[in-house]
Backbone as CSV, one residue per row, in Angstrom:
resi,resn,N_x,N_y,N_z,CA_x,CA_y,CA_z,C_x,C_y,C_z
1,UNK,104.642,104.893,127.731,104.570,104.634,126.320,104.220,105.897,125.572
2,UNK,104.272,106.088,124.051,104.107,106.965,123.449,103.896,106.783,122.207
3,UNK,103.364,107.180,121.407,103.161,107.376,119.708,102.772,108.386,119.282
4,UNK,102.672,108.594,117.987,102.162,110.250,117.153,101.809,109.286,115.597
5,UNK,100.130,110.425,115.697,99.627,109.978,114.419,99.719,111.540,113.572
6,UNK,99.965,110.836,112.407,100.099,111.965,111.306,98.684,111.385,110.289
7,UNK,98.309,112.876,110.098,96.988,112.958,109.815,97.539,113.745,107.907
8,UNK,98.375,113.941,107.770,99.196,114.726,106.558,99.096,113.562,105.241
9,UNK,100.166,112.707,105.711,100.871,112.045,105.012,99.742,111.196,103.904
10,UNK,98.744,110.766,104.725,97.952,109.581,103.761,96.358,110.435,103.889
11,UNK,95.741,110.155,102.911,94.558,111.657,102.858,92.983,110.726,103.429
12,UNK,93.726,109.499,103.231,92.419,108.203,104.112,92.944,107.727,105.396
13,UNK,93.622,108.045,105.716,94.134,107.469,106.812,95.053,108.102,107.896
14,UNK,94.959,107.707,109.086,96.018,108.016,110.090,97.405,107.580,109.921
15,UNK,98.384,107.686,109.957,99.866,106.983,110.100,100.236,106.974,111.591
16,UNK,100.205,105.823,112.082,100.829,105.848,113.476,102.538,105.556,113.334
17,UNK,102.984,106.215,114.328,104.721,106.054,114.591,105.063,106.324,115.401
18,UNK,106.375,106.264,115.797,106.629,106.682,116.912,106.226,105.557,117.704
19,UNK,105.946,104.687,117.820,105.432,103.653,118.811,106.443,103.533,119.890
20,UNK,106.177,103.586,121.124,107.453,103.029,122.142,106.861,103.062,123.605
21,UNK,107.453,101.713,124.422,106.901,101.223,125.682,108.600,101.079,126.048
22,UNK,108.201,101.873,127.396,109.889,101.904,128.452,110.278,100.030,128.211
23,UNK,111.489,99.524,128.384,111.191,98.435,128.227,111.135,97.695,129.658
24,UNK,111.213,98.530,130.668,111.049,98.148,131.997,109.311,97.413,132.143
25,UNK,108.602,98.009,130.728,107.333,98.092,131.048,106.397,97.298,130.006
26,UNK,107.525,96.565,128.824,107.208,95.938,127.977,106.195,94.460,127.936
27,UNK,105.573,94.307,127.383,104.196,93.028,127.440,103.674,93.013,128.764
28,UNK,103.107,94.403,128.765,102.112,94.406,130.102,101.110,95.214,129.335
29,UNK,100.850,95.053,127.869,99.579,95.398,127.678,99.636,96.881,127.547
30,UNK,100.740,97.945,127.763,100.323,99.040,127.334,100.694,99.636,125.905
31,UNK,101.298,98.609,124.575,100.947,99.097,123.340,100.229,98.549,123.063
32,UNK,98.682,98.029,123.541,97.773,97.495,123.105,97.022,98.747,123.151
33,UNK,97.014,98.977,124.241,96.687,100.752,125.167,96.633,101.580,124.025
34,UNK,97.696,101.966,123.620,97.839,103.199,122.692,97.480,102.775,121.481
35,UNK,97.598,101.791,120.953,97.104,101.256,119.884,95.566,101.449,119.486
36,UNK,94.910,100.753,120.538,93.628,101.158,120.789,92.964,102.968,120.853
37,UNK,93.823,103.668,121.971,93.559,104.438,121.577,94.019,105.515,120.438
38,UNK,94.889,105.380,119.514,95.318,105.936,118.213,94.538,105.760,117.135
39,UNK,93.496,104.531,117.190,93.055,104.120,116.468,91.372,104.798,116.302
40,UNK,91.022,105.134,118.182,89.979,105.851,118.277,89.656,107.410,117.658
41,UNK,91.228,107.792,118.157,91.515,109.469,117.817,91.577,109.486,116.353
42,UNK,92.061,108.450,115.488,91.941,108.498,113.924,89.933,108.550,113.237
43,UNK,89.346,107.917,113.882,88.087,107.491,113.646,87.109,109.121,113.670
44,UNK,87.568,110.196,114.874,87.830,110.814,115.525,87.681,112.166,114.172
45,UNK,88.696,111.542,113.780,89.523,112.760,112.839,88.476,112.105,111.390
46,UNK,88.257,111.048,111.308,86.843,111.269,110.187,87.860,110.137,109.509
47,UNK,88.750,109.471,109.564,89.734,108.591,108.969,89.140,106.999,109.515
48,UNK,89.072,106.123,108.173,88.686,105.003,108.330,89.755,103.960,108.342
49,UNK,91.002,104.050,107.590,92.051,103.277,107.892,93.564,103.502,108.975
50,UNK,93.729,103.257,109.463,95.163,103.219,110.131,96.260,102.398,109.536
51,UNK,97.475,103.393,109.534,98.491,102.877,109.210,99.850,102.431,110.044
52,UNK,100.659,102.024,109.638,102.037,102.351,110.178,102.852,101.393,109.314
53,UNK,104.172,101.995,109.881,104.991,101.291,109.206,106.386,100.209,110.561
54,UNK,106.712,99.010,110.152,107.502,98.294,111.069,109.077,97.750,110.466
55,UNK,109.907,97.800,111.469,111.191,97.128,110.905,111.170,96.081,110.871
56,UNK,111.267,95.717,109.330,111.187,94.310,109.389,111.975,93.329,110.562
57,UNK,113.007,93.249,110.998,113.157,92.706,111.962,112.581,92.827,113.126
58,UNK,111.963,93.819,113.086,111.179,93.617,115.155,110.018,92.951,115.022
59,UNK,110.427,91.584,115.198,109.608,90.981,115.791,108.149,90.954,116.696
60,UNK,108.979,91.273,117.529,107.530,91.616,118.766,106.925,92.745,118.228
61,UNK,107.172,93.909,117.978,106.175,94.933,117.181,105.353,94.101,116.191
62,UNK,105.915,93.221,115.262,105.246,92.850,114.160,104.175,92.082,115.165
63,UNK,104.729,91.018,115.637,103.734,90.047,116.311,102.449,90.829,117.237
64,UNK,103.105,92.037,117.370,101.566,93.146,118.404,100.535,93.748,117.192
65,UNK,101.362,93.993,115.979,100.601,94.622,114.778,99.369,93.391,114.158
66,UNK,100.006,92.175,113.933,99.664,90.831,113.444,98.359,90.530,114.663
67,UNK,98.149,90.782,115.513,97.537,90.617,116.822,96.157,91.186,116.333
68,UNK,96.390,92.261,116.211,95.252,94.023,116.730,94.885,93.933,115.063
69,UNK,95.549,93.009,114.275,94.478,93.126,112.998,95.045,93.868,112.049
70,UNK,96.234,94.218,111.948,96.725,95.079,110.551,97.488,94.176,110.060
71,UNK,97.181,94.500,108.440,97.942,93.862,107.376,99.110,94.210,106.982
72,UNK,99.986,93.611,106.104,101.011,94.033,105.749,100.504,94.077,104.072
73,UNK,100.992,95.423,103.733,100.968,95.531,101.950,102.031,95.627,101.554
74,UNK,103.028,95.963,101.812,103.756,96.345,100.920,105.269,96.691,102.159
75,UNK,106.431,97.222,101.470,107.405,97.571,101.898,108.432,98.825,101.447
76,UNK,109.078,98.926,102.754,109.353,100.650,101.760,110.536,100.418,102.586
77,UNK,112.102,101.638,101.846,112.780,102.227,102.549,112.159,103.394,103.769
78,UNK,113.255,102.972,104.780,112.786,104.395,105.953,113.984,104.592,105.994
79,UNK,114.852,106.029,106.384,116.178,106.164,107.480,115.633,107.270,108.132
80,UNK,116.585,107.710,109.771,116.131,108.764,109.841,117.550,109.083,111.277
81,UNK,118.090,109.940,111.449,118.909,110.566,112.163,118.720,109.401,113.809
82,UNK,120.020,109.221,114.176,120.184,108.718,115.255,120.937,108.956,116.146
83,UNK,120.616,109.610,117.101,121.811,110.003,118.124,122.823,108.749,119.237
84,UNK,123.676,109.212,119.053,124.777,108.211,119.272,125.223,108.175,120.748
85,UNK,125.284,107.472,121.616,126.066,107.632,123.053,127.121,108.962,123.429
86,UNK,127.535,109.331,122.383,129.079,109.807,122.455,128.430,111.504,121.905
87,UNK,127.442,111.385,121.617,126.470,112.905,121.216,126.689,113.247,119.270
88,UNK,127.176,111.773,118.498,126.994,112.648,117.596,126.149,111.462,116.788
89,UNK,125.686,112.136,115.579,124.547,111.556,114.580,124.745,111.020,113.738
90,UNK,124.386,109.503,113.502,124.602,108.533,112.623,122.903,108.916,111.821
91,UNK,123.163,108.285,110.259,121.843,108.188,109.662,121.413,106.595,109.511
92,UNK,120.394,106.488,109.970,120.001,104.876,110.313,118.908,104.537,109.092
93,UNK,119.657,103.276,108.069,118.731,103.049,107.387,118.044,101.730,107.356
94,UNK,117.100,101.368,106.629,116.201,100.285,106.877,115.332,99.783,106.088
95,UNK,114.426,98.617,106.134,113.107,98.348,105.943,112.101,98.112,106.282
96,UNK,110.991,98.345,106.119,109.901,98.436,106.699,108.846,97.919,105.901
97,UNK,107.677,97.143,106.671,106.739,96.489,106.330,105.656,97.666,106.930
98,UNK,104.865,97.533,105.429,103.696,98.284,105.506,102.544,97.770,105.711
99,UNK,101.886,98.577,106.436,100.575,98.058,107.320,99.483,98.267,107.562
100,UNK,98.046,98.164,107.246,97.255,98.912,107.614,95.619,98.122,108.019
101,UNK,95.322,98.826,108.767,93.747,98.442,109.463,92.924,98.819,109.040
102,UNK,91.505,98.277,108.607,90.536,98.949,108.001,89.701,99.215,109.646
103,UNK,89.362,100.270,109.950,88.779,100.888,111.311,87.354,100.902,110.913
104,UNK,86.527,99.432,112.173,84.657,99.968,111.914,84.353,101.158,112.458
């Protein structure tokens, strides 16, 4: 699994992204893992809220976010470059539900 928090973007908060579990390896508990610990390393960094953002359609992300205690506020456009089977780059656009944890 893997994620990256950006410490830039929001001046109270962490932004987590990047979220991803092999799916060989999926609901065995390790984006609870990183979750947990992203949330420590934000606390860490002197930041009391955590963020992220989800596609509205993924489900199971939402239902792991809905879990671990983050809200949804609000919604935003995202796109961002996608590499294609065949090696070339589509731009992938979307929506996203915004999210965030207040961290004790």
């Amino acid at each position: 699994g893997k994620l990256a928090i950006d410490y830039a973007d929001r001046p109270d908060a962490g932004l987590i992204h990047q979220v991803a579990v092999h799916g060989l390896l999926a609901s065995c508990g390790i984006g609870s893992l990183l979750m947990a610990a992203a949330e420590d390393r934000i606390r860490d960094h002197g930041r009391s809220v955590a963020e992220l953002t989800v596609e509205r359609d993924n489900r199971r992300a939402r239902a792991l976010y809905d879990r671990l205690g983050y809200v949804a506020y609000g919604e935003e456009a995202a796109e961002w470059d996608d590499d294609q089977p065949d090696g070339t780059v589509t731009r992938y656009r979307t929506i996203c539900a915004m999210m965030r944890k207040q961290l004790s």
